[in-house]
N, C-alpha and C positions, 0 to 999 in steps of 0.2 A: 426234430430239428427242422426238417421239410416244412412244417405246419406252425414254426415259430413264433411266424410273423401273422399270425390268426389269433395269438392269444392272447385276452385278456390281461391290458395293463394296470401294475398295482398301482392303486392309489396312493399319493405321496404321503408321508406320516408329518402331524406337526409339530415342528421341532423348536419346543417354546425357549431352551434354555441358550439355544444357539442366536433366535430372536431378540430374545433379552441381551443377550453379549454385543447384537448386533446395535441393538437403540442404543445401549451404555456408550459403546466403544462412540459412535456419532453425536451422542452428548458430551459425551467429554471432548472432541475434539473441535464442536462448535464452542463449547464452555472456552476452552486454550485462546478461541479466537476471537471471542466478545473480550475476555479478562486482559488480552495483552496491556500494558500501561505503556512500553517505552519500546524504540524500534530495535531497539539492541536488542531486546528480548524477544520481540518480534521476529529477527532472524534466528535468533537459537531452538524458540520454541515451535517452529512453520512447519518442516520438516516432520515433528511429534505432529503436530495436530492434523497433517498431510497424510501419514501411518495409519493414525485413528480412524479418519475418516472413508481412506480407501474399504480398511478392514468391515467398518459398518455398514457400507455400503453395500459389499459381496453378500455380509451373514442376514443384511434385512432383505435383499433380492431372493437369497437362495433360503432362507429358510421366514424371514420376516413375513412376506409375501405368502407365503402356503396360509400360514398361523391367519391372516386377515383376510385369505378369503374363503377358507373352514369356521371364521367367526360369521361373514357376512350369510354363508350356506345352512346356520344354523337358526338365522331370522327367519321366520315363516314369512313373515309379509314381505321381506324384502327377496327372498330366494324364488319362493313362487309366485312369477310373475315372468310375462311373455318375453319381456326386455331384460330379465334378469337372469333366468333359469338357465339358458343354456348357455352365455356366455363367462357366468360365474364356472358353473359345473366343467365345463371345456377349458378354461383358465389353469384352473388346478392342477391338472395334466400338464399342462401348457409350459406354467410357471417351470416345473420340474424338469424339463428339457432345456429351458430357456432364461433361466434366470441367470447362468455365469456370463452367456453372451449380451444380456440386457444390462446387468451391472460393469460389463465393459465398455459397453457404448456408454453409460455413466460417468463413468470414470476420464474417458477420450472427451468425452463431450464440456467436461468440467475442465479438464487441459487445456483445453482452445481457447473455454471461457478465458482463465485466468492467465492464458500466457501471448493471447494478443491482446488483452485489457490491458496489463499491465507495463508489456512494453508499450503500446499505442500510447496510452497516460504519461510516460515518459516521452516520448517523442512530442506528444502537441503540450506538453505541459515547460515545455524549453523555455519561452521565452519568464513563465512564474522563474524554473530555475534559474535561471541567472540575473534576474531582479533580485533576486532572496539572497543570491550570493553577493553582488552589484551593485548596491541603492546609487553609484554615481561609476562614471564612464571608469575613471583612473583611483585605484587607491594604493597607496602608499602608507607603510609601515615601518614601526622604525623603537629598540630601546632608546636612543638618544634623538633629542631635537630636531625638526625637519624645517626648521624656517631658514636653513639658506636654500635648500630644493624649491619650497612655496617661493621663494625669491627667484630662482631659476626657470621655475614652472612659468612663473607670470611673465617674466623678461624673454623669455623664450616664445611665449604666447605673443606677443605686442612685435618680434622680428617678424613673423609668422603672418603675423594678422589673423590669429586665430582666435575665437573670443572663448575664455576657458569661464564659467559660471557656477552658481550652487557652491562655492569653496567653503569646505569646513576642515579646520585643524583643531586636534584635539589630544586631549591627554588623561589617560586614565589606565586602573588598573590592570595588568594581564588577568587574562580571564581564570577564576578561579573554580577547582573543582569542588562543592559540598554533597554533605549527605541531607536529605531534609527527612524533615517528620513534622507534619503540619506546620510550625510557625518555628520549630530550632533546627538552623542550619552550623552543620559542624564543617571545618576546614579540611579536606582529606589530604590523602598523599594519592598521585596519581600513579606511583610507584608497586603500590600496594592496594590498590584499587581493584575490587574484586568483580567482574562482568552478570558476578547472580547478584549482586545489590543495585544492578542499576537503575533498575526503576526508584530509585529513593534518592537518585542524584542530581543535581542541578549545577548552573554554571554561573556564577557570580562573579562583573564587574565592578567597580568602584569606582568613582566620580565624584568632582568637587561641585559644590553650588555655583562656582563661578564657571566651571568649564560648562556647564550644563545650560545658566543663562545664557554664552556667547554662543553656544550650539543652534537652542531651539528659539535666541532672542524673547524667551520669557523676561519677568521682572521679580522671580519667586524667591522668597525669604526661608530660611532655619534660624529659630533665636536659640535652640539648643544644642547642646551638639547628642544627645538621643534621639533627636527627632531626624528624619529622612522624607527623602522622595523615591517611589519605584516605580519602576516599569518591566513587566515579566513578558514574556513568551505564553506561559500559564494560561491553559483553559480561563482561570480562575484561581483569586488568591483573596479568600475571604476574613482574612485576620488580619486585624486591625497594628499588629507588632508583630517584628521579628527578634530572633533570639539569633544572633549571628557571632559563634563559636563564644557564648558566655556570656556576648554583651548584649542586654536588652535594648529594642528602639522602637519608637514609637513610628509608623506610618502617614504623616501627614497626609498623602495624596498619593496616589498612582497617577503617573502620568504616562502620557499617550504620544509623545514630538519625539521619542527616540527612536521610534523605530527604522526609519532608513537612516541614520545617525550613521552605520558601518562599524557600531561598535562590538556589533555581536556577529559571529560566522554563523552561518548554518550549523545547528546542534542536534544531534537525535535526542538529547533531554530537553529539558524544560530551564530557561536561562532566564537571570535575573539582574538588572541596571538598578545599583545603589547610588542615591543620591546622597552626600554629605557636606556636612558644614562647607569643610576646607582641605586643603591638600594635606596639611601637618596631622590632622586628625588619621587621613587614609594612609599616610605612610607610617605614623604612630604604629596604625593597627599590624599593617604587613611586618612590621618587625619584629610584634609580639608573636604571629602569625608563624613566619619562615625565619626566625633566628638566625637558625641552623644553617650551616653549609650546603645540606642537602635539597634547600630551598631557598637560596639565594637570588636563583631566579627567578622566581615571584616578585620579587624586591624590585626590580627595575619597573618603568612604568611602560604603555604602550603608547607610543604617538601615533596617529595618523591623519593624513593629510587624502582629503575625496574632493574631487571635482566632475566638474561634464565640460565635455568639448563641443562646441555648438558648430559640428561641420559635419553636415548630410550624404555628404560624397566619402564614398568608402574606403575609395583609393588613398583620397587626400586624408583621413584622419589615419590609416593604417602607417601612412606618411611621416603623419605628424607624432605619432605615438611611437614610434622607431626614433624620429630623432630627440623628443622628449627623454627617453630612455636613455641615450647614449650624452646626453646634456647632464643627466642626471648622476649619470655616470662617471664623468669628468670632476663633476662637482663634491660629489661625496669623500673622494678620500678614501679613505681605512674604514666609513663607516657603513655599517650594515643594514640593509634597508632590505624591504619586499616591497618591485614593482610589481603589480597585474593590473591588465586593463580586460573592459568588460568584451572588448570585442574580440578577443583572444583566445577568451573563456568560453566565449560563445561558440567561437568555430569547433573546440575541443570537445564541447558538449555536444554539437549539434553531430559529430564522428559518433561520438560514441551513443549517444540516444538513437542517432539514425541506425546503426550495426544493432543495437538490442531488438531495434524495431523491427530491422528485418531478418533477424534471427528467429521473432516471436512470430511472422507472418511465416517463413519456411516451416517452424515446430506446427503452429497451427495448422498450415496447412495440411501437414504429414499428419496429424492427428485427426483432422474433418477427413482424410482421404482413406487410413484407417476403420473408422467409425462408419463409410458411406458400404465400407466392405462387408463390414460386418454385417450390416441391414438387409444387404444385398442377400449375402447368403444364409440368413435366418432367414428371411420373404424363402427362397430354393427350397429351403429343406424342411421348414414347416410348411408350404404349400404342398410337398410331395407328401409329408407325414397326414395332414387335414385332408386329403383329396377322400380316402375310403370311407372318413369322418361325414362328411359334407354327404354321398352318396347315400351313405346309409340313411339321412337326415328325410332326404328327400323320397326314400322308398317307405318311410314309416307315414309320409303325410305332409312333411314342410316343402311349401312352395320356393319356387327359385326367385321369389323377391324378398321373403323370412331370409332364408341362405343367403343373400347378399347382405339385408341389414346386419345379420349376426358375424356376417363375414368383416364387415366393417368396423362393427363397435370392441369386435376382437383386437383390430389390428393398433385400432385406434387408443387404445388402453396398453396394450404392450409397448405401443412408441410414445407413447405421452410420458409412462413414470421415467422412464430414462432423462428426456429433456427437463421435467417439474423437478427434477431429484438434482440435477447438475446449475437450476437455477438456484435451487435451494441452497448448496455447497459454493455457489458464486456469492450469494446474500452474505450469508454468514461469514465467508473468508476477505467479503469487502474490509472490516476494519482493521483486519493484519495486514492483508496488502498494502491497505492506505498508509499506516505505522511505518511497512517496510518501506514506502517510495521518499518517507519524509529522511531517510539518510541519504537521498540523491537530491535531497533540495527542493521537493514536490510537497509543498504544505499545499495545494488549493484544493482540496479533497470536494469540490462541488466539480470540475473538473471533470477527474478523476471519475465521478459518478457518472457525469454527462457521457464520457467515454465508455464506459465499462456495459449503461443503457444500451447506448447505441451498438457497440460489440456484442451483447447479446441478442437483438431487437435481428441485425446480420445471420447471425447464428441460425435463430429459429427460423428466419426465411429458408436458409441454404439447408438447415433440418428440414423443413416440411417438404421441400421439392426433392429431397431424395426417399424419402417417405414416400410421394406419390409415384415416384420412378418407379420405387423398387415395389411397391405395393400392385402395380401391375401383373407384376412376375406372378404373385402369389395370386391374383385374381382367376391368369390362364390358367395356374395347374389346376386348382382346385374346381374349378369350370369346366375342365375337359370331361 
């Protein structure tokens, strides 16, 4: 027991079957995160592919790692060689001491990635969200008619001397929920709407030809009443017809002028603007549609009325939007309206992105401060373990400039898979993140990327200077 510490350590055994559980388990959970389709699904599945990922992580460090470098030990050309030999053969060992604290720095290091990317992408991506929400200053909703408010709006504007612009009233159908399957879309109940079908669902408004030329001041014709105009949210929508709950229609054009139109909310699916003949035609269908009592609601149509306020001074328009409100308010009656204006939305967002943001800078930090511990005292206690290592090196023949290279290209390999392994897990978990921010209203996924670059690009700065901090430690022991 005296002499314990004199003896001969076993060689780590390669442990192929724990290797292969450990790749499986990290394919499948890069797999979860390529395949997501819809952000709903994206929150349910994050968590699963989060699981996977840790797990493969620990099993390819602690035993992946032995397996690949008892393959690379077993190449003659590649093993023996000046630059190879001794830091392959010293690895193996290495690994076997040090792979649970390397795959935690992995893991820490992947945390920071993604949890000040993604708050930071919410924070400077504010002003996309509330455009996305917003396309105009004031909007107004309404089941019944808004043209005495448009009348109030204006008249109110003109005491004010406020110049209100961009005015669009419009009428069309509540937004409906379907199921798609390439080109037929079926009518659901949203009652009975199941959260594992989501990715097959889309959101379908209704719109007359005539509301749609007064909108986007086209001059566009339907001689049929099968034929339409769309405009999707859609990647891409390659079929020439739709099948909408039985009734076939032809596609004339997709068109492109709705989109700040305000007719569509922010959706985590994929949302669709039907263009039709005439009003008699869409209310026909809603009937056939929601009959029933228990969809009666459908049946009403949605008005809304969007403008902009052309006053720069922020005092004065918070001003004018307070008294706007309470004009509106007077004027309505019994009837039931949704006011929101954008600057209102904006203060509430910019609370609450600013709080995620600086939630995700305290986790990260706690996480970078974590991860600098750990480096710290891996450098401690493999410099104490390598010191007798290193000695013996140099009484057999190797000089004290070999023992530095080798000391180097060691260190430098042990702190590089962690960081290359956490960019890896940032790559791949980009397109689930991106999926999850689009339910906060963050479509501009170039952004996002810019951000998440740059978060990284930070990262490996503040990695490599505690890398050279703490790689000092390890240089005195093993030098002494």
């Amino acid at each position: 027991m005296l002499h314990a510490d004199q003896k001969g350590e076993k060689e780590p055994k390669a442990k192929w079957f724990l290797a292969l559980v450990g790749l499986v388990s990290l394919v499948w959970g890069y797999w979860i995160a390529l395949t997501i389709k819809s952000p709903v699904s994206a929150i349910t599945n994050f968590f699963i592919a989060v699981l996977l990922v840790i797990i493969g992580t620990y099993l390819i460090f602690t035993a992946g790692s032995i397996v690949v470098l008892k393959l690379l030990r077993k190449n003659e050309n590649y093993y023996y060689n000046v630059k190879h030999f001794i830091p392959v053969s010293g690895m193996i060992y290495r690994m076997k001491q040090n792979a649970v604290g390397l795959a935690s720095i992995c893991i820490l290091s992947t945390m920071v990635l993604v949890t000040v990317s993604t708050t930071a992408g919410l924070f400077f991506g504010l002003n996309d969200q509330v455009q996305q929400m917003f396309p105009r200053d004031v909007m107004v909703t309404s089941a019944e008619p808004l043209t005495k408010l448009k009348q109030v709006a204006k008249t109110y504007a003109a005491e004010e001397d406020v110049k209100l612009s961009d005015m669009q009233y419009s009428r069309a159908s509540q937004p409906l929920l379907v199921t798609k399957d390439a080109n037929n879309f079926k009518v659901s109940d949203r009652m009975y709407y199941s959260v594992s079908d989501v990715d097959k669902s889309a959101n379908v408004v209704l719109i007359s030809l005539s509301e749609y030329n007064t909108l986007t001041k086209d001059n566009l014709s339907l001689n049929k009443t099968d034929d339409i105009f769309m405009y999707t949210t859609a990647r891409s929508y390659p079929e020439k017809t739709m099948v909408l709950n039985g009734h076939k229609y032809q596609i004339k054009q997709q068109v492109n002028k709705l989109k700040d139109t305000g007719l569509l909310n922010v959706s985590p699916v994929d949302s669709y603007i039907i263009v039709m003949k005439d009003q008699q035609q869409i209310d026909s269908l809603l009937k056939e549609w929601f009959g029933t009592k228990k969809g009666e609601a459908y049946l009403a149509p949605a008005y809304a009325l969007n403008f902009n306020i052309d006053l720069k001074d922020q005092a004065k328009r918070k001003a004018f939007i307070r008294g706007l409100s309470k004009e509106f308010a007077k004027t309505s009656d019994k009837q039931w309206y949704s006011f929101q204006d954008k600057d209102s939305y904006r203060e509430s967002v910019k609370r609450f992105d600013g709080g995620f943001f600086f939630l995700g800078i305290i986790l990260g930090t706690a996480f970078l401060l974590a991860t600098t511990l750990i480096i710290y005292y891996k450098q401690v206690s493999e410099g104490m373990d390598d010191r007798e290592r290193f000695v013996i090196l140099q009484k057999v023949g190797m000089d004290e400039a070999e023992v530095k290279r080798v000391i180097h290209s060691q260190i430098m390999m042990v702190f590089i898979f962690p960081l290359a392994f956490a960019m890896l897990h940032v790559a791949f978990a980009f397109p689930l993140i991106k999926k999850m921010l689009v339910l906060f209203g963050i479509t501009n996924w170039q952004l996002f990327l810019v951000v998440t670059l740059a978060v990284a690009l930070i990262f490996s700065i503040l990695y490599y200077i505690v890398y050279q901090l703490t790689a000092r430690v390890y240089y005195r022991l093993v030098e002494r």
